[in-house]
C-alpha positions as CSV (number, residue, x, y, z in Angstrom):
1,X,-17.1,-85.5,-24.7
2,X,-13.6,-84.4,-23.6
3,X,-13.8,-81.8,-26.4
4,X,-17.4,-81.0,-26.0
5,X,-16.0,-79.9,-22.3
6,X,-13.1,-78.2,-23.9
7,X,-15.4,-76.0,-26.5
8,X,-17.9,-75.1,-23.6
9,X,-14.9,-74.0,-21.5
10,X,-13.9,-72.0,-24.2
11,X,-17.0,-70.5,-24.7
12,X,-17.3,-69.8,-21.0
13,X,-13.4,-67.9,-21.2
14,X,-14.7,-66.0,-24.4
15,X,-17.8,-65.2,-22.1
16,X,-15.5,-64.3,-19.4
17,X,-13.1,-62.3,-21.8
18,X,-16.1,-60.1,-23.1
19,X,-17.2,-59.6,-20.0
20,X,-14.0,-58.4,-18.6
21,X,-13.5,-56.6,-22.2
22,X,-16.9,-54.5,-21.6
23,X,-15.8,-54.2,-17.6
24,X,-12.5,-52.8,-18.6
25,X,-14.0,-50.4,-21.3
26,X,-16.7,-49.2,-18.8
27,X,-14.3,-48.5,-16.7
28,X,-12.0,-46.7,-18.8
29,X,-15.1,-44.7,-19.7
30,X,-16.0,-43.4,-16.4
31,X,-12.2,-42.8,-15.9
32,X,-12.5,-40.6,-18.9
33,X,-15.7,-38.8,-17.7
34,X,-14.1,-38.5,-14.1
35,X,-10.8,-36.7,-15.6
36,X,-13.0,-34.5,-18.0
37,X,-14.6,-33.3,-14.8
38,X,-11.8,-32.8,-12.7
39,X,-10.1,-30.9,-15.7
40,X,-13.3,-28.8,-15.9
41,X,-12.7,-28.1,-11.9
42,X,-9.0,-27.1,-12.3
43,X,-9.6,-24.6,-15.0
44,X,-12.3,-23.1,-12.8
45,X,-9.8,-23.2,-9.8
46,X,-7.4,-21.0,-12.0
47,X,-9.7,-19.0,-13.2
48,X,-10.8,-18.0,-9.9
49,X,-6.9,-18.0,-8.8
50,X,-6.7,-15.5,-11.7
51,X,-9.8,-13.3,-10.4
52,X,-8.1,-13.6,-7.1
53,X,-5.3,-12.5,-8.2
54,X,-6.2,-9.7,-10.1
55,X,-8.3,-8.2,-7.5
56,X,-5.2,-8.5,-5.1
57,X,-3.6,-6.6,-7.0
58,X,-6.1,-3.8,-7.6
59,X,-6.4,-3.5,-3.7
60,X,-2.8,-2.7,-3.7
61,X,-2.6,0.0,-6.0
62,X,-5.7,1.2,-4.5
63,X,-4.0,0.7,-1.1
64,X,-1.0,2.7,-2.6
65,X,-3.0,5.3,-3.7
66,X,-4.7,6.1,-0.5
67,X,-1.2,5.9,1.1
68,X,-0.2,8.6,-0.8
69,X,-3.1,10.5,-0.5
70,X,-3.0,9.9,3.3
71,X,0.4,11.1,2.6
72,X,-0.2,14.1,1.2
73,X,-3.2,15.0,3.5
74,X,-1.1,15.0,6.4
75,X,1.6,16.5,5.2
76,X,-0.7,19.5,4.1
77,X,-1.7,19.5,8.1
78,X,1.3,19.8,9.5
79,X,2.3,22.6,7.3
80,X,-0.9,24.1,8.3
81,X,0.0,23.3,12.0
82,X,3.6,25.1,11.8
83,X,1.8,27.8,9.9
84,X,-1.0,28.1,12.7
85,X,1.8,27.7,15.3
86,X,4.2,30.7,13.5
87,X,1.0,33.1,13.6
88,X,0.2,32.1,17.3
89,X,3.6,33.3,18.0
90,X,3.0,36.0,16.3
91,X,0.1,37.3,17.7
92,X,0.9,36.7,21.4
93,X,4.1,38.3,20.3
94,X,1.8,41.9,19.1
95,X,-0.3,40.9,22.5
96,X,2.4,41.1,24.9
97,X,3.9,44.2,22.7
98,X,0.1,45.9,23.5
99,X,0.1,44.9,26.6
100,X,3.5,46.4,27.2
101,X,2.5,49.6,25.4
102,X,-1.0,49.3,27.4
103,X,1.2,49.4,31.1
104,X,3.3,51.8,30.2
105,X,0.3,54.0,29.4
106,X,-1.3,53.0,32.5
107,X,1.7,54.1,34.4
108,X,2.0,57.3,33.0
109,X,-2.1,58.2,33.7
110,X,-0.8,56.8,37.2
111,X,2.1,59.2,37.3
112,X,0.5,62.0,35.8
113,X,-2.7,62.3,38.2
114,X,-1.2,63.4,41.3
115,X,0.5,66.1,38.9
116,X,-3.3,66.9,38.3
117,X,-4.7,67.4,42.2
């Protein structure tokens, strides 16, 4: 009987050992699954990062290109503005010159008509 006892305990740990064999190996499947899946998410995660990344840096050379354009604009304006200001001065310049000329003429006509009665 005492090794009747002893063979069904036996039995019972080689139950108990399969069962903790098909636990384990179970386990260590869905451990497998769980890091295939997570390894799937991190390559995504980089891939976006990449696509990120990438678009970063076309909005910075678009962002740089703009710049200079924006550059270029405004340094086409205020050459137009020193040009605009240069003919301004110009032209009150020939104003006040006509205006001058205008007085004088005025003056003379004013000088001239008592001459006349």
């Amino acid at each position: 009987t005492e090794l009747a006892a002893a063979r069904a305990r036996l039995r019972d740990s080689e139950g108990q050992r399969d069962a903790d064999t098909n636990e384990l190996v179970r386990a260590r499947d869905a451990a497998a699954g769980e890091a295939e899946r997570l390894r799937e998410k991190i390559a995504a995660v980089v891939a976006e990062g990449a696509r990120a990344a990438a678009e970063v840096e076309s909005a910075d050379a678009t962002i740089l290109e703009l710049r200079k354009n924006l550059e270029a604009v405004v340094g086409e304006a205020r050459s137009r503005d020193v040009r605009a200001r240069s003919s301004s001065a110009r032209k009150e310049a020939e104003i006040a010159r006509l205006a001058a000329v205008s007085e004088a003429s005025a003056a003379e006509l004013r000088e001239s008509r008592p001459r006349l009665r």
